[in-house]
C-alpha positions as CSV (number, residue, x, y, z in Angstrom):
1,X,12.5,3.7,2.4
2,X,9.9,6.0,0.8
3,X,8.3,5.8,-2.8
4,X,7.8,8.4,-5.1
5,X,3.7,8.9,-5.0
6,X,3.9,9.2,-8.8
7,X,5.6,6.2,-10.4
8,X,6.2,4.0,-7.6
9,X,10.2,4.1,-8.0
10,X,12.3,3.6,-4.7
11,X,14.0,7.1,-3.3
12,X,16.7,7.8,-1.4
13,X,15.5,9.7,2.1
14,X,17.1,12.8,1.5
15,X,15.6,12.9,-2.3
16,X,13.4,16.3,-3.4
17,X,12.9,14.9,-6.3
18,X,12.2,11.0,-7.8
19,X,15.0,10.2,-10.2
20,X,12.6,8.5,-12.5
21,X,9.7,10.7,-13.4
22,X,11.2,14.6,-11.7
23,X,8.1,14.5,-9.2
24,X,8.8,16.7,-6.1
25,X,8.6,14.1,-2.9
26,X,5.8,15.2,-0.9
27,X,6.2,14.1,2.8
28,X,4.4,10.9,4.2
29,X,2.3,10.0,6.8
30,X,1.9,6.5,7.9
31,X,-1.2,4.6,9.9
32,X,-1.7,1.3,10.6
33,X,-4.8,-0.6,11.4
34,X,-5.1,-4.2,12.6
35,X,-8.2,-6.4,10.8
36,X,-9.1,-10.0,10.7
37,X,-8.9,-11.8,7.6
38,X,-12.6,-11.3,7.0
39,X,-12.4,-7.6,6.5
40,X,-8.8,-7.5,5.0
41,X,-10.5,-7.0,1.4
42,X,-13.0,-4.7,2.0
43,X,-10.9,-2.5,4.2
44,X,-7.9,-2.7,1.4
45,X,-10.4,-1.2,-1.2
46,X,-11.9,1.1,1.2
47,X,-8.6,3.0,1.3
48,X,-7.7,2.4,-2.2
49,X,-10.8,4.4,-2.9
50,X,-9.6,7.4,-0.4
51,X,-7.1,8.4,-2.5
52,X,-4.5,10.3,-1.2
53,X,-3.0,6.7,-0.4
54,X,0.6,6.3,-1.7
55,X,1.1,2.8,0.0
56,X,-0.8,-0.3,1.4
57,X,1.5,-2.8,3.1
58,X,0.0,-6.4,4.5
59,X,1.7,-8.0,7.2
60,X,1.0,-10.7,9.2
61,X,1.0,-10.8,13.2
62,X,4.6,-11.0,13.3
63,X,4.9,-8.0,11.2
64,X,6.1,-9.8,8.3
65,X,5.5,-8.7,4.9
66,X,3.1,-10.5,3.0
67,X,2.0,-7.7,0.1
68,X,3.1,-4.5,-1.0
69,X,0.8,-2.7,-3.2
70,X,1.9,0.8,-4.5
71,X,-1.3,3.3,-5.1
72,X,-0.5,4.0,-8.6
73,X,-1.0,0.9,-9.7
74,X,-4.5,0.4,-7.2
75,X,-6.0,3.2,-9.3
76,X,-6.2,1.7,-12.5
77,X,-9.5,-1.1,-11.7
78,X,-7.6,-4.1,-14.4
79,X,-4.6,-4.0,-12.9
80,X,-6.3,-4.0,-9.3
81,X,-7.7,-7.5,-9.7
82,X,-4.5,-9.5,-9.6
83,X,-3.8,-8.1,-6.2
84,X,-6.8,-8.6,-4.5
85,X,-6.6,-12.3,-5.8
86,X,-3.3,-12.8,-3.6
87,X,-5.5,-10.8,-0.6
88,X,-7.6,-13.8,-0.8
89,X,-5.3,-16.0,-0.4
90,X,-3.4,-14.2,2.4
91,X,-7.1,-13.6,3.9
92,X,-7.4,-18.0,3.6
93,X,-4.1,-18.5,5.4
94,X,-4.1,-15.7,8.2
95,X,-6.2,-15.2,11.2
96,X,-5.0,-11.3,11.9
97,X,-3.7,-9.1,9.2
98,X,-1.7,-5.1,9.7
99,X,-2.5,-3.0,7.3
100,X,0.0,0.0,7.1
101,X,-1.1,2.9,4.7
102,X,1.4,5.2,3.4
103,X,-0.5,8.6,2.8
104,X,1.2,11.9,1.4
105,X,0.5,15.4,3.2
């Protein structure tokens, strides 16, 4: 499932354009990094910084979900507080942490 890089909404693969907002869907790229709990933090707002990032997923060793955090909303610095709260938690309860970043090309 992909997400338009503009307003977050949920697209349908074969989409060209979101259905919410009329952006064009730009084709995605996806990494993934493993860190410890200790770096989750600092390595989530290193890529939030980046900026071409569409996507940050946290998972856990067993590749379950544990946060989703869409790009539009990690620009805006007020609304980026809330979700580095629940990283701290997640950081306090997990040893090993993916980090999967959705970029666009």
């Amino acid at each position: 499932m992909s997400y338009c890089w503009k307003c977050g909404a949920k697209l349908k693969e074969e989409s060209k354009f979101c259905h919410v907002c009329g952006a064009s869907v730009a084709k995605v790229v996806k990494e993934e990094f493993s860190v410890s709990a200790d770096n989750l933090i600092e390595k989530v707002k290193e890529l939030l910084h980046e900026g071409n990032v569409t996507r940050i997923i946290v998972k856990d060793e067993k590749g379950k979900v544990l946060l989703e955090i869409p790009a539009t909303i990690g620009v805006i610095g007020v609304v980026l507080a809330p979700w580095l709260a629940a990283l701290g938690a997640i950081a306090a309860l997990a040893t090993n942490c993916k980090i999967v970043v959705e970029r666009k090309e």
